[in-house]
N, C-alpha and C positions, 0 to 999 in steps of 0.2 A: 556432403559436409566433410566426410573424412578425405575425402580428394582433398576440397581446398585446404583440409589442415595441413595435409602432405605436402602439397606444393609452397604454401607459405613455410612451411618448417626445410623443407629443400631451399626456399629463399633465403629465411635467416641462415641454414650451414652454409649458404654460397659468402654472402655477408662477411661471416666470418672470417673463412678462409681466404678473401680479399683484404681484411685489415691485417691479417697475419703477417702479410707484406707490408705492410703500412708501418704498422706497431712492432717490427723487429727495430725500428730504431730505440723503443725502450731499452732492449737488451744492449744496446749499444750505449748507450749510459749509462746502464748499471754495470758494465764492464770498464767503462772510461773511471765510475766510482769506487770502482772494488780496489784492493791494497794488489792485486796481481793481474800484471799486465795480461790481456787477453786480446784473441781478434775476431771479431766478428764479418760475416758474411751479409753484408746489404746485398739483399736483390737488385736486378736491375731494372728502370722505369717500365719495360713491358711486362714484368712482373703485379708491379703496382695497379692491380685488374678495374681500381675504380676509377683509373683515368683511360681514356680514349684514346688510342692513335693517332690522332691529329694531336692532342693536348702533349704528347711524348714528344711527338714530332718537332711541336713549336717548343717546349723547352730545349729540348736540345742545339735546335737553331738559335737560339735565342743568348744559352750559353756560350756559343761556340764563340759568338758575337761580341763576347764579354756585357750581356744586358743584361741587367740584376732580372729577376722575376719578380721582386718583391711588390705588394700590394701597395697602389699607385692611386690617385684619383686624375682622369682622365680629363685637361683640360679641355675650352672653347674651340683651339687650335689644333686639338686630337690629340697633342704631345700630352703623354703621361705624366702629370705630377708628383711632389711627393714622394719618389721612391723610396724603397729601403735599400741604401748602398749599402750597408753593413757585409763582410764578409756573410758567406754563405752558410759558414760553419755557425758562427755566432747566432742568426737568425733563426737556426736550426733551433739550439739550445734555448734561446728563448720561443721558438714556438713550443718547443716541448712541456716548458716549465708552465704556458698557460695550461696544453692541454690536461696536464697535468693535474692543474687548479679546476679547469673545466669540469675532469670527474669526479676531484673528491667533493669541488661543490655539488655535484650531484649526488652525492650521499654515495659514492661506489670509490673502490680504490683495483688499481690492476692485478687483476688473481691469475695465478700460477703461469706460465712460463710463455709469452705473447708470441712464443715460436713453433709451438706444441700445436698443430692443428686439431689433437684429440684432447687439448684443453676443455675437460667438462664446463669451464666458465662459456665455453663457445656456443653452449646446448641452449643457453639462457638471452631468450630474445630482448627480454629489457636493457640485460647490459652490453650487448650488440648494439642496442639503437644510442646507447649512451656512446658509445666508442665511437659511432658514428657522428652525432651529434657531436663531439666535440671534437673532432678529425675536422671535421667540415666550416666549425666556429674561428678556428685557430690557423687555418690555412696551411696545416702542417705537411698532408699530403705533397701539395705542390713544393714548399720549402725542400721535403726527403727527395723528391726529384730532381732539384736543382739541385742537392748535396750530390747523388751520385752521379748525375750528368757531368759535374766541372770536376770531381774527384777522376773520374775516367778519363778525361778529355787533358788533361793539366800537363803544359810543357813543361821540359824543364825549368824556366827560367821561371814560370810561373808558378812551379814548386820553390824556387828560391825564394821567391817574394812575398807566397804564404809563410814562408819557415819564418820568413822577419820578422813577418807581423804577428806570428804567434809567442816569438822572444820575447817583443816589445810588448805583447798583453802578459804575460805571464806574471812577470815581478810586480805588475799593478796589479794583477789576484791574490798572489801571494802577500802582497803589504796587507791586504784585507782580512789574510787568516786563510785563504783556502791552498790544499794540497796538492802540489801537480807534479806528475813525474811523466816523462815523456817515452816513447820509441818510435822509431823510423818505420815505414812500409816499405815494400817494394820499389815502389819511385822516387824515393828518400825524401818524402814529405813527412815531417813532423806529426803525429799524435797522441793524444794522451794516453798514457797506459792509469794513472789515477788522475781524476778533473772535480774535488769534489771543496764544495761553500765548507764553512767553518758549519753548521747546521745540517748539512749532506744534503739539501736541495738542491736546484739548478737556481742559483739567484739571479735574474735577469739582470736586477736593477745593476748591480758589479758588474757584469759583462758591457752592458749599456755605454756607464760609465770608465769606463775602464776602456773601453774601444775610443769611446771619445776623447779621453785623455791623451793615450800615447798616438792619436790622429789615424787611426784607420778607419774611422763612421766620420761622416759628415756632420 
């Protein structure tokens, strides 16, 4: 009996330390919402331990391609329906904002610092299965892969053409009330150094909107 506690208690800390890669994209929003620009370090997709090598494989084939990943419903004809063209970035945000809803509905909210692998929140198997549970609901993992797959991959011209369409969303956030202040990376791609709703959420429904408006979503 104390073996299998061991070994499932070694399963939950594997767990764990698999969403760590997962869930540093929290910290990457609460850095885009804090008043001082800051830079975070995304892992890279072989990082990301709860997907497969084939699954890395084909997003990044998939990016390279320019093919959204987003969740499709797969017609008669085999071709994919439905997709989600949205920017990759945006999709991000909005998956975050369900997962988000995902766990406070579940009566839990994100404790202490989701980069911290000696996070004592880690110790506790229930709210593992919830972080998991709602990684898995919201299709977030996959989104965080395709964010840092086409972040890496991004030509120049390709860096232009995000930087537009980040221009063009911008002032349609800001007519709604929310705060945005920008800095350049490495590649001279535009991101936020503050990104935050009049309320400090991630408000989908604004981004949604607001993608649709100045025409970069379908």
């Amino acid at each position: 009996m104390r073996h299998n506690l061991k070994t499932r208690a070694g399963r939950d800390s594997y767990r764990s330390i698999a969403l760590v890669s997962v869930l540093s994209m929290a910290l990457l929003f609460s850095s885009c919402s804090s008043d001082s620009a800051s830079s975070t370090v995304v892992r890279s997709p072989e990082d990301v331990q709860v997907l497969t090598p084939k699954e890395v494989k084909d997003f990044r084939k998939n990016a390279a391609k320019g093919i959204s990943t987003g969740t499709g419903v797969t017609g008669a004809d085999g071709v994919p329906q439905n997709l989600d063209t949205r920017p990759v970035e945006t999709r991000l945000f909005d998956a975050y904002a369900k997962f988000s809803s995902c766990i406070a509905s579940s009566g839990e909210k994100v404790r202490g610092d989701l980069l911290d692998r000696s996070n004592p929140a880690f110790q506790d198997p229930a709210y593992v299965s919830i972080l998991s549970k709602c990684a898995a609901r919201t299709g977030i993992i996959q989104i965080l892969t395709e964010f840092n797959t086409v972040r890496a991959e991004l030509t120049p011209k390709q860096v232009k053409e995000r930087n537009k369409a980040f221009l063009k969303l911008k002032p349609c956030l800001e007519k709604r009330g929310w705060k945005i202040t920008t800095t350049t990376n490495e590649i001279g791609l535009l991101v936020p150094a503050v990104f935050r709703s009049p309320d400090g959420s991630i408000n989908s429904r604004d981004l949604n909107q607001c993608s649709a408006e100045v025409g970069i979503a379908n």
